[in-house]
C-alpha positions in Angstrom: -47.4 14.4 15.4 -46.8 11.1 13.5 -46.6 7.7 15.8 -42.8 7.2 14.5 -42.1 10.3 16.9 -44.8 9.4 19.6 -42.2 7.0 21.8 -39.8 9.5 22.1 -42.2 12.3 24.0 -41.5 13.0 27.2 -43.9 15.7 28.3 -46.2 18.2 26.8 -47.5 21.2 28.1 -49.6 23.7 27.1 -49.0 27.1 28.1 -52.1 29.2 28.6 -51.1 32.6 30.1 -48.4 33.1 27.1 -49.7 36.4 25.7 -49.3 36.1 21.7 -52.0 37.7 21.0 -54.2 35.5 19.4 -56.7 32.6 20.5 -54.6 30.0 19.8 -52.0 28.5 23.2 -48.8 28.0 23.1 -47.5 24.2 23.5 -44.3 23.0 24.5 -43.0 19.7 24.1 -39.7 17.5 25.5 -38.2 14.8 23.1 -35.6 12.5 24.1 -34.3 10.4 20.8 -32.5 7.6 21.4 -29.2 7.1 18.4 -29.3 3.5 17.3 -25.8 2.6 17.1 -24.2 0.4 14.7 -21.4 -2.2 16.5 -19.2 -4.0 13.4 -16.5 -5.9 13.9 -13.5 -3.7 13.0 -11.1 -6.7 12.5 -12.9 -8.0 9.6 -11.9 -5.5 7.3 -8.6 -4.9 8.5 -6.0 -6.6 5.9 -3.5 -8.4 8.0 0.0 -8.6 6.8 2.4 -11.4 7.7 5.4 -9.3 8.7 7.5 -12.0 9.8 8.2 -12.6 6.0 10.3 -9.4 5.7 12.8 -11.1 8.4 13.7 -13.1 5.1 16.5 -11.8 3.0 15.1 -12.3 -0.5 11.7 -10.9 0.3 13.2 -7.9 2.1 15.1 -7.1 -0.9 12.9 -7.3 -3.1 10.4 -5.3 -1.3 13.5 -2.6 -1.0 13.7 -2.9 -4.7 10.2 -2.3 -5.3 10.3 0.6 -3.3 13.3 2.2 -4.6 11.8 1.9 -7.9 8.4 3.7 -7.2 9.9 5.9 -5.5 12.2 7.3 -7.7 9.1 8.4 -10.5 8.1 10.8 -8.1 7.4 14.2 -8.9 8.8 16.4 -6.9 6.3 18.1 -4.1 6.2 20.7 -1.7 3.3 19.6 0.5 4.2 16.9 3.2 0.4 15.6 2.9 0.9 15.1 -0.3 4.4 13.2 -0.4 2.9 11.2 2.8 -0.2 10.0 0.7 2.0 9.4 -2.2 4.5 7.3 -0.1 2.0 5.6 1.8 0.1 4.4 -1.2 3.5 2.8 -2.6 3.5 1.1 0.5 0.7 -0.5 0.4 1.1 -1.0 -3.6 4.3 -2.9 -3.1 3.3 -5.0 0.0 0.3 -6.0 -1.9 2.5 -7.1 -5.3 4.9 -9.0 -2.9 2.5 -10.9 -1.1 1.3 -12.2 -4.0 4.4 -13.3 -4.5 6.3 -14.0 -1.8 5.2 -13.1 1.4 
């Protein structure tokens, strides 16, 4: 057994009486493996959006206009994941091109 697996032996045991029919003995071993755990900081990669900005008329409609208008090149679909993933990524699309201007 290699020394990377040595800490995490608990016991070992050979069994003598096993009957396998041969001269070798049978050995039995616990493990207990500890699973590192990686902690990140899940708000760093979150992209915040200022909200607050929609409350303003001109940046409301124009996001309504920017949706309307990706929107309406959409293929028909009969799959609700699919028009889901296809609405959701205008979302995003459109929030991002108004932020860069407005919001």
């Amino acid at each position: 057994m290699s020394k990377r697996w040595a800490t995490d032996i608990e016991n070992i045991r050979t069994y003598r009486g096993a009957n396998s029919d041969s001269d070798h003995f049978l050995v039995g071993a616990r493990l207990k493996q500890k699973i590192a755990l990686i902690t990140r900081n899940r708000t760093e990669n979150r992209k915040r959006w200022n909200i607050d900005k929609l409350d303003e008329t001109g940046v409301q409609h124009h996001y309504q206009q920017e949706m309307e208008k990706e929107l309406q090149g959409k293929p028909p679909s009969n799959s609700i994941e699919e028009e889901w993933t296809y609405k959701r990524s205008n979302y995003y699309i459109s929030a991002k091109r108004n932020r860069r201007k407005e919001i």
